[in-house]
C-alpha positions in Angstrom: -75.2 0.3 7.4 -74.7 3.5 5.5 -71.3 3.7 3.8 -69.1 7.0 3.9 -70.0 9.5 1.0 -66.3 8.9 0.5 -66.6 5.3 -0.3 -68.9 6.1 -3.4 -67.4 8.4 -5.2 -65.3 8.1 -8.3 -62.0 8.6 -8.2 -61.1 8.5 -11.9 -59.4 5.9 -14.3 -56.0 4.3 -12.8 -55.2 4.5 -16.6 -56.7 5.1 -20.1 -56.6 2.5 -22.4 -56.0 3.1 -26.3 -55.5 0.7 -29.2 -52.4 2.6 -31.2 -49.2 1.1 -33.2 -50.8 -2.5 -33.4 -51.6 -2.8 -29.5 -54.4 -1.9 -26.7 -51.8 0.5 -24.5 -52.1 1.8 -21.5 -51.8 5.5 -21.0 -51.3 7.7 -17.8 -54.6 9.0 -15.9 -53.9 12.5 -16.0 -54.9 13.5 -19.8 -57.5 12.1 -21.5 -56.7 10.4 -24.9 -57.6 12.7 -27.8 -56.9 12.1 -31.8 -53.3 13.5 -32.8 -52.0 13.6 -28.8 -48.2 12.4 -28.7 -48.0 10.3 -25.6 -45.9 8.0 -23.8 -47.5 4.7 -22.9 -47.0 2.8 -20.1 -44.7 0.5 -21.8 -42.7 3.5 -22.9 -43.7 3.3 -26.4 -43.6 6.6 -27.8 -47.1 6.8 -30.1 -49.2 9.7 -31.8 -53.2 8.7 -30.8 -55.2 8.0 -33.7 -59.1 7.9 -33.5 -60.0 4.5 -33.2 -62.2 2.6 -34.9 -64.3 -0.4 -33.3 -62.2 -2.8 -34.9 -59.1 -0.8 -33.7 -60.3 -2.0 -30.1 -60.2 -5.9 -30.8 -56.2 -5.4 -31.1 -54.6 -7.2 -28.5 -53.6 -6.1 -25.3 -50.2 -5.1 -24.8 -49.1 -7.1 -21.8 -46.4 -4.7 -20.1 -48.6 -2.2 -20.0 -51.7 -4.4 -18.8 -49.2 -6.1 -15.8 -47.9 -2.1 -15.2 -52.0 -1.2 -14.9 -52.9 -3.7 -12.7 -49.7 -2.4 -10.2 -51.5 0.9 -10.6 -54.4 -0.5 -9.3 -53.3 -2.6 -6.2 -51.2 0.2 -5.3 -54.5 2.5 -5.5 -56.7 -0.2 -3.3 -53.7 -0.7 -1.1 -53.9 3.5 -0.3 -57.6 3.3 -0.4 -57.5 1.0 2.6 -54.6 2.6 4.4 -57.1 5.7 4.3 -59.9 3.9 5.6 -58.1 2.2 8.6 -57.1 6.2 9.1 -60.2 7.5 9.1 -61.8 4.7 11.3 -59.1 5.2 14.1 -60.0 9.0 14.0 -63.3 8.2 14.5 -62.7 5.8 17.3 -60.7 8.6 19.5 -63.1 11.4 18.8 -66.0 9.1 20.0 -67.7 9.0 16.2 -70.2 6.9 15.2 -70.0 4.8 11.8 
């Protein structure tokens, strides 16, 4: 069984995690983290980025925004499966195979 081309491909982080003001935060998808950036963090905790060191990354997770991540990500695998169910009954009426 060969899987759609569609299945494989990468779709991007549901969020970007980054260790600033004493926590690991979560940050939106849709601009990658960068040293100085003023974000909002899922927890809405307004923060300024800093460039973390590797000890920076052993800071514990902040839980709102680790519960508020994995919401992100059901809601993406619920939609990823909503489109798959589409795209298998459009290939059933037009006659495709798998």
């Amino acid at each position: 069984m060969t899987l759609p081309e569609e299945t494989l491909r990468w779709r991007g982080p549901v969020v970007w995690w980054q260790p600033v003001a004493g926590w690991r935060h979560a940050l939106s998808p849709e601009l990658r983290p960068r040293q100085g950036q003023r974000r909002t963090t899922l927890c809405d905790e307004d923060v300024v980025l800093i460039d973390p060191t590797e000890v920076d990354w052993l800071m514990p997770t902040c839980d709102t925004c680790m519960s508020l991540a994995c919401g992100r990500m059901e809601q993406r695998r619920l939609h990823e499966d909503e489109e798959a169910r589409r795209r298998a009954a459009i290939r059933r009426l037009t006659g495709e195979s798998e």
